[in-house]
C-alpha positions as CSV (number, residue, x, y, z in Angstrom):
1,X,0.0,0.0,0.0
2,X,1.1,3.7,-0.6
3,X,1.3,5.2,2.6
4,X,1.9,9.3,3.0
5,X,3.4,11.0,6.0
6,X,0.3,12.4,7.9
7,X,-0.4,15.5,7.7
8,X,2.1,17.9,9.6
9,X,1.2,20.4,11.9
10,X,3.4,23.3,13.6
11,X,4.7,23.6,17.1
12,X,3.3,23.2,20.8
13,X,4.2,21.7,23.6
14,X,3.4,18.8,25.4
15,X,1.9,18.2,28.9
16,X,1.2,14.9,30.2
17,X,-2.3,13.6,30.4
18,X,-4.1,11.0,32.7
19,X,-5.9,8.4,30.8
20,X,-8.9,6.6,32.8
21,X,-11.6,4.3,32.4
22,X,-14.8,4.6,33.8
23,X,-17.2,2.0,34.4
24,X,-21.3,1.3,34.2
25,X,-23.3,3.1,32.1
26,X,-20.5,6.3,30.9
27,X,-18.1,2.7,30.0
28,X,-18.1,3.4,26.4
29,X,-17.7,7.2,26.5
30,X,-14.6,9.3,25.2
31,X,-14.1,12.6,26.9
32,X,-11.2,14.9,26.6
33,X,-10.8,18.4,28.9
34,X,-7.8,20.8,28.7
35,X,-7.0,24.3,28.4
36,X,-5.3,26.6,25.9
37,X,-2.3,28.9,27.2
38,X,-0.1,31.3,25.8
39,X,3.8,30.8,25.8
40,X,3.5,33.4,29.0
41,X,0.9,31.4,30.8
42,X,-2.0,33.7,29.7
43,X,-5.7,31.9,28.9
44,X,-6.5,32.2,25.2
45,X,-10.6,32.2,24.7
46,X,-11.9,31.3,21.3
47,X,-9.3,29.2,20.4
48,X,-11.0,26.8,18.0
49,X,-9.9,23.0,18.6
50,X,-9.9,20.6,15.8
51,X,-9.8,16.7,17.1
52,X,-8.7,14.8,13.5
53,X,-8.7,11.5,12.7
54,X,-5.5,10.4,12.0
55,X,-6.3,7.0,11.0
56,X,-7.4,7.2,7.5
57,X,-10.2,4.8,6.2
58,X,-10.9,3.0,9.2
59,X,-13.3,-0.1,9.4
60,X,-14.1,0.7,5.6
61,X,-15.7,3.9,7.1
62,X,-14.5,7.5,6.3
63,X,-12.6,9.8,9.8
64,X,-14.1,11.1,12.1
65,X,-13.7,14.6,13.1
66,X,-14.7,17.2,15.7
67,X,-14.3,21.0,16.9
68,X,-15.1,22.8,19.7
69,X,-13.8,26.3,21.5
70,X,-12.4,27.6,24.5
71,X,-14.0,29.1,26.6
72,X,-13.2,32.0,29.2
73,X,-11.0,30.3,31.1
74,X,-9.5,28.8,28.2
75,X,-11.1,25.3,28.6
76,X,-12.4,23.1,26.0
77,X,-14.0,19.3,26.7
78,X,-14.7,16.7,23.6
79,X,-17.3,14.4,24.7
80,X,-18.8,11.0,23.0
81,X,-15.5,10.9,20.9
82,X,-15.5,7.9,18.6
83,X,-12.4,5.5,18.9
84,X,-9.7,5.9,16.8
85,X,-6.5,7.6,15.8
86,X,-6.9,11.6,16.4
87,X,-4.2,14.7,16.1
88,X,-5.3,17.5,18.4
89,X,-5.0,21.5,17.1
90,X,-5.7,24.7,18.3
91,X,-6.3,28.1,16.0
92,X,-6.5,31.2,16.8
93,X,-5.9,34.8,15.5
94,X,-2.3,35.9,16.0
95,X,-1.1,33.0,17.3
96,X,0.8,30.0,14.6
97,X,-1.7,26.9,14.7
98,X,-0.3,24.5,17.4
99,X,-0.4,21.2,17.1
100,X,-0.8,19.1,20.7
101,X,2.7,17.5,22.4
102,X,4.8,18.8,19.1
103,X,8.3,18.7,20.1
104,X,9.7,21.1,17.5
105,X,8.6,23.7,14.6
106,X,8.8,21.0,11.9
107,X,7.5,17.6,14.3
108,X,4.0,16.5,13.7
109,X,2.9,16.5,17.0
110,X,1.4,14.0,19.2
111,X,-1.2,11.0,18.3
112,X,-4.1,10.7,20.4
113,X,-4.9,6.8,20.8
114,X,-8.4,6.4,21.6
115,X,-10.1,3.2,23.2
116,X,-13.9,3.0,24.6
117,X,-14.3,4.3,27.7
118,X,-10.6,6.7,27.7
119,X,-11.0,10.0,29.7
120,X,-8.0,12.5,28.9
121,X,-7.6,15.4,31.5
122,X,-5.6,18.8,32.1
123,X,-4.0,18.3,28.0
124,X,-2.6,21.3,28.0
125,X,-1.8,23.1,24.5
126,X,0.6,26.4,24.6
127,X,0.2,28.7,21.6
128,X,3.1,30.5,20.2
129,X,2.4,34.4,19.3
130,X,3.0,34.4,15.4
131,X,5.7,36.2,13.5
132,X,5.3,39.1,11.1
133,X,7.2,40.6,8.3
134,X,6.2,43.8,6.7
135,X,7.8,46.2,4.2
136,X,7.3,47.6,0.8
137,X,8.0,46.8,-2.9
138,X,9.2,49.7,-5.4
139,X,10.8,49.4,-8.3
140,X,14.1,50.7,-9.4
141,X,13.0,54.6,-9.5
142,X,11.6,53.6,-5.7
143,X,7.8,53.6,-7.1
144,X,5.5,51.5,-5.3
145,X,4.4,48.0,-7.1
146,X,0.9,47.0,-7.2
147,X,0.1,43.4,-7.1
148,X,3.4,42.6,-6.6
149,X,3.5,38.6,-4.6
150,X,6.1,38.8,-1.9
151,X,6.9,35.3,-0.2
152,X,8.6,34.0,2.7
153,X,10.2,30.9,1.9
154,X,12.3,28.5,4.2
155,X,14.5,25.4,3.7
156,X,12.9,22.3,4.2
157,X,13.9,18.2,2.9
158,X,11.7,17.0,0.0
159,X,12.4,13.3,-0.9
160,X,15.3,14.0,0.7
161,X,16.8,16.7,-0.7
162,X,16.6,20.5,0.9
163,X,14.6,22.8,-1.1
164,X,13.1,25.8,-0.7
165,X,9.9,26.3,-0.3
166,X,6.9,29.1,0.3
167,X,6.3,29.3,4.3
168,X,3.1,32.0,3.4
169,X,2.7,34.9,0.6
170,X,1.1,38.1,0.3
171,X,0.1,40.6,-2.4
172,X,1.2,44.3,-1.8
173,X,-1.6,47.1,-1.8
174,X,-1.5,50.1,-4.1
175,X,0.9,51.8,-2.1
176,X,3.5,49.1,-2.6
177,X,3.0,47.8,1.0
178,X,2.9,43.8,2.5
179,X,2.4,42.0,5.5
180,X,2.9,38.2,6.1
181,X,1.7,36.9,9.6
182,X,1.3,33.8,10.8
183,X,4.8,32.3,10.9
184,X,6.2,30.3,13.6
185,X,9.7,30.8,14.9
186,X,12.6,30.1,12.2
187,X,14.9,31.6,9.6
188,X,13.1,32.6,6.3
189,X,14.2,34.0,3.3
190,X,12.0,37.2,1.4
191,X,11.3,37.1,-2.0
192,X,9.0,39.5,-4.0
193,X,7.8,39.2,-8.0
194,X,6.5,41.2,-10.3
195,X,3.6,39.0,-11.4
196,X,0.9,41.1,-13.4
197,X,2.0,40.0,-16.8
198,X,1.9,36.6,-15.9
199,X,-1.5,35.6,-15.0
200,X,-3.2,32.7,-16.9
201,X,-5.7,34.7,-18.1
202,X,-3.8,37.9,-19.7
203,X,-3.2,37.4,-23.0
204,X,-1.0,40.3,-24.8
205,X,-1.7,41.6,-28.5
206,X,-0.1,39.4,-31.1
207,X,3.1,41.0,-32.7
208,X,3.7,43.7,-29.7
209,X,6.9,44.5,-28.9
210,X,8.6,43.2,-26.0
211,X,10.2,45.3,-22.9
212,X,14.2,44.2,-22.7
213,X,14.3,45.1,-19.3
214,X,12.1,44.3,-16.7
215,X,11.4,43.7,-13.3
216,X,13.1,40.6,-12.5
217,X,12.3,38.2,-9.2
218,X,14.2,39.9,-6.2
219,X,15.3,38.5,-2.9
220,X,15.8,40.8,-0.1
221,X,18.0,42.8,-0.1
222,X,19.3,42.4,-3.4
223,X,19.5,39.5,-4.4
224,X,18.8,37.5,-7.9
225,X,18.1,34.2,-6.4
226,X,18.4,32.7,-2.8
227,X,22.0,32.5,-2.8
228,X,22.6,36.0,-2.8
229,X,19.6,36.6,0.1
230,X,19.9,38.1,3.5
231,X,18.0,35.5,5.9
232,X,15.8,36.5,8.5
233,X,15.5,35.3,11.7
234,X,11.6,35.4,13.3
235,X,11.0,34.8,16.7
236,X,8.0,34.1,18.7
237,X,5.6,37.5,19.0
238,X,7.9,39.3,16.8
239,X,7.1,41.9,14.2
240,X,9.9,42.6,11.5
241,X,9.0,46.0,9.9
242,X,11.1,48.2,7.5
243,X,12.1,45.0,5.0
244,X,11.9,46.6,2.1
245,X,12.8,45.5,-1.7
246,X,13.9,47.4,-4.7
247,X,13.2,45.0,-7.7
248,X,15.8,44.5,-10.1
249,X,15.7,45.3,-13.8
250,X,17.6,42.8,-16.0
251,X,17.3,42.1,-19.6
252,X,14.5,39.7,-20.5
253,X,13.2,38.2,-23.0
254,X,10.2,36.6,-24.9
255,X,9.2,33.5,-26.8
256,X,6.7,33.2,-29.2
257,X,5.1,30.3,-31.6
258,X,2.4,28.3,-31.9
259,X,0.8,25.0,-30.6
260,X,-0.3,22.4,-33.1
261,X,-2.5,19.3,-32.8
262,X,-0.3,16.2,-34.5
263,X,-3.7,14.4,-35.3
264,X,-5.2,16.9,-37.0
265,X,-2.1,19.1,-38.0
266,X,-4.2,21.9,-37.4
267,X,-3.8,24.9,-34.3
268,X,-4.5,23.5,-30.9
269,X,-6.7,26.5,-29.2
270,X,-7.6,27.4,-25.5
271,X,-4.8,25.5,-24.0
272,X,-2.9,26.2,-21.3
273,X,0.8,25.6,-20.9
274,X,3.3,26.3,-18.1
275,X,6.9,27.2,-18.7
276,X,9.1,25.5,-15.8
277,X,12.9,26.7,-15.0
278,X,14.9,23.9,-15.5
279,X,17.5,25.4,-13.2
280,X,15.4,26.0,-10.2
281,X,14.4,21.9,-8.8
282,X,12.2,23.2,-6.6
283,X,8.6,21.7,-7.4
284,X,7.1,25.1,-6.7
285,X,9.7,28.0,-7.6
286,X,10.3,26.3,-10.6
287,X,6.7,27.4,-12.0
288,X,8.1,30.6,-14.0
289,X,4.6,31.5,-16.1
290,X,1.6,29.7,-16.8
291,X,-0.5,31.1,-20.2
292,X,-3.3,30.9,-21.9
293,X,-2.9,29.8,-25.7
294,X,-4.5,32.1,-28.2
295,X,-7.6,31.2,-30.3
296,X,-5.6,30.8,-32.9
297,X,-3.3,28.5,-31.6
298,X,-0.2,30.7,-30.8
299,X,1.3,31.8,-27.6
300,X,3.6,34.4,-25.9
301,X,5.9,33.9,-23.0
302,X,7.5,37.4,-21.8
303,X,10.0,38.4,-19.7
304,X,12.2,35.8,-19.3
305,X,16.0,35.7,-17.6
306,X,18.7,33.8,-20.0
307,X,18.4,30.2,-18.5
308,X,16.8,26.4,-19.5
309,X,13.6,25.9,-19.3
310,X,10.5,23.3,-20.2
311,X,7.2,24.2,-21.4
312,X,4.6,21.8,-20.8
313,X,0.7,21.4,-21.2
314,X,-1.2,21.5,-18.0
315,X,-3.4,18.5,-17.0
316,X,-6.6,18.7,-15.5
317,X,-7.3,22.2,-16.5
318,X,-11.0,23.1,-17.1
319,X,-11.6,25.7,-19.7
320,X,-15.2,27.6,-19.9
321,X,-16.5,25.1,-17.9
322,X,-15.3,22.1,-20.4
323,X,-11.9,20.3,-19.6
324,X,-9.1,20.5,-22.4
325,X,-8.8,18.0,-25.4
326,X,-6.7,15.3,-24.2
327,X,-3.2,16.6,-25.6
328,X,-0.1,16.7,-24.4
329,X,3.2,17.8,-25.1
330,X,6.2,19.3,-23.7
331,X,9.6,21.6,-25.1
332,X,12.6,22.2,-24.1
333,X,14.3,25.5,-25.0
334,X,16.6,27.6,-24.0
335,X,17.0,31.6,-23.9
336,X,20.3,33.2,-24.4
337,X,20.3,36.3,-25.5
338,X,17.9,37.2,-28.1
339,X,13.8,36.7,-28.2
340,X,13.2,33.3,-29.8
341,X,10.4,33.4,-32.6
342,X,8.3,30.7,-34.6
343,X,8.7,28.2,-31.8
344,X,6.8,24.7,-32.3
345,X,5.0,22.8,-29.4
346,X,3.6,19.8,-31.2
347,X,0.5,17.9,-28.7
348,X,-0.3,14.5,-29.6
349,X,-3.4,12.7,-27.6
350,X,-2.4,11.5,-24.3
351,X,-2.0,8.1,-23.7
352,X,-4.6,6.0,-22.1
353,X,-4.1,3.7,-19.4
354,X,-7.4,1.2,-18.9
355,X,-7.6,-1.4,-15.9
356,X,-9.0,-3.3,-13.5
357,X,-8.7,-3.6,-9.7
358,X,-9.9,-7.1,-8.2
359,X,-9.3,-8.1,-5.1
360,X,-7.7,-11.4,-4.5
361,X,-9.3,-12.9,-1.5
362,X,-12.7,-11.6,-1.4
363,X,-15.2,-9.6,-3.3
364,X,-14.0,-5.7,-4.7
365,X,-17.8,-5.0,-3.9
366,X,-17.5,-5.2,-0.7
367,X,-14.9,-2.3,-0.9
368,X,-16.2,-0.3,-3.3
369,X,-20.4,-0.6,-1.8
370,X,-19.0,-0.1,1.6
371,X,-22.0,1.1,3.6
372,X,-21.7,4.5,6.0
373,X,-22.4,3.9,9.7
374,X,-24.2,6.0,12.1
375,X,-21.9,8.1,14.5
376,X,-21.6,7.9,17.7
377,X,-24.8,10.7,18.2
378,X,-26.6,8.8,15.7
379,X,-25.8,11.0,12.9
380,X,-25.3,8.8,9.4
381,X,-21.7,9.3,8.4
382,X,-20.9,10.4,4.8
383,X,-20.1,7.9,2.2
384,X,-16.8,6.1,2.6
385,X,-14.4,7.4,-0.4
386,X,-13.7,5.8,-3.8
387,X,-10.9,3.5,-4.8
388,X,-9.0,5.9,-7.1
389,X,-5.9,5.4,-8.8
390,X,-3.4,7.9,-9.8
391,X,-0.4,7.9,-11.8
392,X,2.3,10.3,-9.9
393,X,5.5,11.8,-12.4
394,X,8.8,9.6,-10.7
395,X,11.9,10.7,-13.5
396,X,12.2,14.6,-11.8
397,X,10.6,17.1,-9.3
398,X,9.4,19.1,-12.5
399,X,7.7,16.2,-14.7
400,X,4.2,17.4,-14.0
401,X,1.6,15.9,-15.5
402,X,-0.6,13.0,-13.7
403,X,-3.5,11.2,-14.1
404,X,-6.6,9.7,-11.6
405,X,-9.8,8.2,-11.8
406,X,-12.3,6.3,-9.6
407,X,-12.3,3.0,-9.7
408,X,-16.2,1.9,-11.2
409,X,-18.4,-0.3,-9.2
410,X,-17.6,-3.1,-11.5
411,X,-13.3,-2.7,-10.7
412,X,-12.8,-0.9,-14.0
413,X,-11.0,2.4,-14.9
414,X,-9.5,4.6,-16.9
415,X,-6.5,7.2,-17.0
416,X,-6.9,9.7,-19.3
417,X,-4.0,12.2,-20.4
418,X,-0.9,10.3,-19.7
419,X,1.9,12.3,-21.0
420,X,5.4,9.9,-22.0
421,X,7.5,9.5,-19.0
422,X,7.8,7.4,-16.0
423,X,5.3,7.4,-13.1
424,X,4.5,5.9,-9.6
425,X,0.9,4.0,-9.2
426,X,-0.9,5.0,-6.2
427,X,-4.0,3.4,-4.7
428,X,-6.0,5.2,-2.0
429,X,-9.7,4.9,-0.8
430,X,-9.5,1.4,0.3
431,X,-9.9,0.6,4.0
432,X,-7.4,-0.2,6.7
433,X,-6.3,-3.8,6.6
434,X,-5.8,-3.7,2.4
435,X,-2.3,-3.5,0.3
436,X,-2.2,-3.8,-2.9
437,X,0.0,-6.8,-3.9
438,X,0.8,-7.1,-7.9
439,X,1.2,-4.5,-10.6
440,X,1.2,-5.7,-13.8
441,X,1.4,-3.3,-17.3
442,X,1.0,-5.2,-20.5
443,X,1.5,-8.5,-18.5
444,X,4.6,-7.9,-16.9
445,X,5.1,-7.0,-12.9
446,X,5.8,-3.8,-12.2
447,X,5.0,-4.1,-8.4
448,X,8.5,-2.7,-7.3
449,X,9.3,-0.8,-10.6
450,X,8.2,2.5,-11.7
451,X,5.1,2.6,-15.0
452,X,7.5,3.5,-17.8
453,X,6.0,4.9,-20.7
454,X,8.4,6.3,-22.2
455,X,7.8,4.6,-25.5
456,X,5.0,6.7,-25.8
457,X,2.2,3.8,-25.7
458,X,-0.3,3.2,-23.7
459,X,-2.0,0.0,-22.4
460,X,-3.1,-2.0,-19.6
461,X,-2.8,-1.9,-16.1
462,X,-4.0,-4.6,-13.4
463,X,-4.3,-4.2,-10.3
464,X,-4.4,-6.7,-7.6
465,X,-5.3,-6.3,-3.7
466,X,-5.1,-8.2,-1.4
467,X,-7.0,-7.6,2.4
468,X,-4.7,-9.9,4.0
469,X,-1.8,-6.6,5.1
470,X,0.3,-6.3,7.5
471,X,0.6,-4.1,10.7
472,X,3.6,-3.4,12.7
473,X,2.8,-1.7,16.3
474,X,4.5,-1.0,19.8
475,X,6.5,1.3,21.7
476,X,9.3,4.0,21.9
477,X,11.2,4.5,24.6
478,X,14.4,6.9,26.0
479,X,17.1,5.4,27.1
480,X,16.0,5.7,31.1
481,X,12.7,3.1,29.3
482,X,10.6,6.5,29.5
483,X,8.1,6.6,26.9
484,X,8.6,9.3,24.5
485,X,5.0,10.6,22.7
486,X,5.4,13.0,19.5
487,X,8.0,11.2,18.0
488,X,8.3,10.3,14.3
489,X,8.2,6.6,13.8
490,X,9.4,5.6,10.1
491,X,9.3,1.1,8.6
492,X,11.1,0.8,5.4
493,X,12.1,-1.9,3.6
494,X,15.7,-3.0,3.3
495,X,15.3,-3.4,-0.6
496,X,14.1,-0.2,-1.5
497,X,10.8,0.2,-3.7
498,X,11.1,1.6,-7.0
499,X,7.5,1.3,-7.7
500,X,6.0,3.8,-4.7
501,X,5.9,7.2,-4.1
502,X,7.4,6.8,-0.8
503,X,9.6,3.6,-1.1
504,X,7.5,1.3,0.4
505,X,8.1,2.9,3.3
506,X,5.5,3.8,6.2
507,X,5.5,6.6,8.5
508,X,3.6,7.7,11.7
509,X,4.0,9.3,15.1
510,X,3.7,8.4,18.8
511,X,0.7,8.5,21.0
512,X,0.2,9.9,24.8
513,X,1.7,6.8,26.0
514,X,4.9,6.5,23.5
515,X,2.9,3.8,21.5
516,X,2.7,3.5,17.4
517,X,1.1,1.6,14.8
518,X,1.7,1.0,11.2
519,X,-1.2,-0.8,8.9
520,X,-1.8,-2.1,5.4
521,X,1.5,-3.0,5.0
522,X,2.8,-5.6,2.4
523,X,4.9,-8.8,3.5
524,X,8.4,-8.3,3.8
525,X,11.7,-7.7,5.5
526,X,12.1,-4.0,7.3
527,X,13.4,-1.6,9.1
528,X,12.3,0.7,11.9
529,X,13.5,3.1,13.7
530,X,12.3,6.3,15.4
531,X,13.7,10.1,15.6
532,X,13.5,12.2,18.6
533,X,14.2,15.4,15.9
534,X,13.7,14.8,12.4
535,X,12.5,16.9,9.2
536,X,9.1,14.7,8.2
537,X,10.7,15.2,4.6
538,X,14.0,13.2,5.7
539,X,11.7,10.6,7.1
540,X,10.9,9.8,3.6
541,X,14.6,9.3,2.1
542,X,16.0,6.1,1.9
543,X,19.2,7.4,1.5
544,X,19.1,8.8,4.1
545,X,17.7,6.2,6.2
546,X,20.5,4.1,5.3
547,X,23.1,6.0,7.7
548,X,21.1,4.3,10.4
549,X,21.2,0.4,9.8
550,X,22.1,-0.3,12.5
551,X,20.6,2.0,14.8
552,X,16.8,0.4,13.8
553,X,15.3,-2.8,14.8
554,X,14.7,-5.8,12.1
555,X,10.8,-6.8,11.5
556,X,10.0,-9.0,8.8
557,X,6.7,-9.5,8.1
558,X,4.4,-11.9,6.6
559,X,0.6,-11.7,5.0
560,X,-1.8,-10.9,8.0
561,X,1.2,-10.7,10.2
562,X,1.0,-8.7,13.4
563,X,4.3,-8.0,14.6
564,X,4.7,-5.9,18.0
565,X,8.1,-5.0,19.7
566,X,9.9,-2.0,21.5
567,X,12.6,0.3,19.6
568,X,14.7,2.8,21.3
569,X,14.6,6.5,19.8
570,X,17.9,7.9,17.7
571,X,19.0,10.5,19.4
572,X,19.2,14.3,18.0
573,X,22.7,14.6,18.4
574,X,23.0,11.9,16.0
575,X,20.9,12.9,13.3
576,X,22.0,16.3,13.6
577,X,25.6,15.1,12.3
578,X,24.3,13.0,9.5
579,X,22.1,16.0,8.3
580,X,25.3,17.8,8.7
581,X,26.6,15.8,5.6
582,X,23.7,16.6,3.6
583,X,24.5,19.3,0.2
């Protein structure tokens, strides 16, 4: 089974909670009580609490979830909770959203594991104050930008690798001025863009002539790209003011051309295609323009810096309320130092990927028909989701492009728009317990190998699950035997898998009482280990993993196997000196 990280939330801080049981009539009840404090100790009324399942498709049923709010004093109480697997979160204006028992800015917090008749007192959850950064954007003659997008971007690990990435953005008013708020403590980096010309829906006059100098992406102070940025450091409650940018101007340039249909040799109209830096491997800063094609088939990119770069169609895009002819297509070109003219893009139909799921001990209806059951007040829950599968671009951080579809009640579907590459297959919507086993494309396995279709051919893809999946569970502990709660948790496999998003690999995070689980997990010989500090994006890389062999436990693993043992946590200082290694 694919299995993602959970979803990560910022800091808090932990208290310790009693867990009872009560007996007689109230023995099946869940309650939770706490109260939400400020780092200074101060009650914070109308915080709004968010109690999330953390569990996924559960029981063939869809999560649970609740809210409440503090009150006056700052209390909050969750009663007739439903079992499960719950994160814990508290909101509130002017304060960063806290997650409860987080142990740093980038953990994930603590897992709440709920049983019949738990009752969770004093949780306490500490909000941090929020960061702000404000300042102005003018251009060279120090004349205020409209519109301009200024973001604060930080380093963080994706797949393994330290990118950066947009923390929060804003757009300055008419008198040039921003503020960004909400950000938790940390070192950021300021970056504002002159982005009125390069909206998806402006299209400019065909044959007008092009600016050679232009505002250009500027990174405070000064800067062209990050390297060449000042960092700033936000703390808790703190307000940065005066951080002001004076946009370059550097010589840009435009391409122009035209988009043709290879069926029909004709224009392509009303597409949309986005022009990707092929220097920049960040998934998101990457993005240079997104455009509109012209009723008549051609296009106009402007103000572009000398560099490499793709353009590529855009999947998925609805146009007029009508989704775009299956076509794809992608070019590479690169800018020098001239305007490039009478450029080609040539879109050929995607390729089409038909299959079936089955399930291989039992009947796929029973998956896909799953019925909703009442909640705990009696309310009917909604529908469970759909088995969807979803083809995910595995050569680069820039292929974009991916398909999805549901699954049909009889355990056909279809993948429309494939463009030629290689791609992951992901699985979701079925219910806990479920993995899928076999790939097979054209009649060969590709369980552990990435879809290639490079050849630029569609076909066939089976799909085979199997509800007989694995689950690994137990306990973390210091090296006193403590428990430790809020600590990331990651199983891999020691041959890595090719085939999978993640590797094969399954990540979660410790309850109240230092306990974990991992389900729907294939058969096979793994890994695990635990972090006491870890980026969630490092948790992910098996190359990074691999430093610590011998610092995880062994679990091999076998259909329906249940395996349950006790792991010590890798300390910080530790993984602070292999991340020390990192480029």
């Amino acid at each position: 089974m694919r299995i993602f990280l959970p979803a990560v939330f910022l800091t808090a801080s932990f208290a310790a909670a009693q867990t009872t049981s009560t007996a007689g009539a109230d023995k099946k009840k869940i309650r939770l009580e706490g109260r939400v404090l400020s780092l200074t100790g101060d009650v914070v009324r109308k915080a709004t609490l968010r109690l999330q399942s953390s569990g996924g498709v559960q029981n063939g049923q869809p999560p649970t979830n609740y809210s409440e709010s503090s009150g006056n004093d700052g209390k909050f109480v969750f009663e007739d909770v439903a079992p499960g697997r719950y994160t814990l979160t508290a909101e509130k204006a002017g304060y960063v959203t806290q997650s409860y028992g987080a142990r740093s800015n980038s953990s994930p917090g603590t897992l709440l594991t709920l049983n019949e008749g738990d009752q969770m007192k004093d949780l306490s959850i500490k909000m941090t104050p929020q960061g702000v950064v404000t300042g102005r954007i003018t251009d060279q003659d120090g004349d205020p930008i409209t519109g301009a997008q200024v973001s604060m971007m930080r380093f963080n690990y994706i797949r393994g690798r330290k990118q950066l990435s947009n923390a929060n953005t804003a757009t300055t008013n008419d008198q040039g001025d921003f503020r960004i708020s909400n950000l938790v403590p940390g070192r950021y980096y300021l970056s504002a863009s002159d982005r009125r010309q390069l909206a998806v829906n402006i299209t400019e006059r065909p044959g007008r002539a092009t600016n050679q100098e232009s505002n250009v992406t500027t990174y405070y102070p000064n800067g062209l790209d990050a390297s060449g940025a000042a960092p700033l450091d936000v703390a808790a409650g703190a307000e940065l003011r005066g951080i002001d940018i004076r946009m370059l101007r550097a010589k840009v340039y435009s391409v122009q051309g035209k988009v043709f249909d290879s069926s029909t040799v004709k224009p392509a109209p009303s597409g949309v295609l986005m022009a990707l830096s092929s220097q920049d491997q960040s998934p998101l800063l990457a993005i240079t323009q997104t455009i509109q094609v012209r009723p008549d088939g051609s296009f106009e990119l402007r103000n572009l810096l000398p560099g490499s770069y793709v353009l590529r169609t855009m999947p998925g895009v609805i146009l007029n309320g009508s989704p775009m002819a299956n076509l794809t297509g992608h070019l590479d070109f690169t800018v020098a130092d001239s305007n490039l003219d009478n450029v080609v893009i040539v879109l050929s139909p995607g390729l089409e990927i038909s299959g079936t799921v089955k399930l291989e001990d039992g009947n796929l209806q029973d998956l896909i028909k799953r019925p909703a059951t009442p909640t705990p007040t009696g309310v009917a829950a909604p529908a469970p989701p759909p088995i969807r599968v979803s083809l995910v671009g595995a050569e680069t951080l820039l292929l974009v492009g991916s398909s999805s579809a549901q699954v049909a009640s009889d355990g056909t579907f279809k993948l429309p728009s494939a463009g030629a590459g290689k791609y992951w297959v992901n699985v979701n919507g079925f219910p806990e317990g479920t993995y899928v086993k076999m790939l097979r494309f054209g009649g060969q396995d590709i369980t552990h190998l990435p879809l290639d279709l490079s050849s630029g051919a569609g076909g066939t893809l089976d799909i085979v699950l199997s509800s007989k999946a694995g689950d690994v569970s137990g306990g973390v502990q210091n090296e006193k035997g403590e428990a430790m709660a809020g600590v990331i948790v990651t199983l891999w496999p020691k041959s890595p898998d090719l085939g999978s998003s993640n590797g094969g690999m399954g990540v979660t995070f410790t309850d109240q009482n230092g306990g974990f689980k991992l389900t729907g997990l294939a058969p096979g010989d793994y890994l695990l280990a635990a972090w006491e500090e870890l980026d969630p994006g490092l948790a992910l890389s098996p190359e990074f993993l691999a430093h610590f062999t011998s610092d995880a436990s062994p679990v091999k693993l076998s259909e329906s196997g249940h395996e349950s043992l006790s792991t010590k946590v890798v300390p910080r200082e530790k993984i602070a000196a292999e991340m020390g290694k990192l480029p």
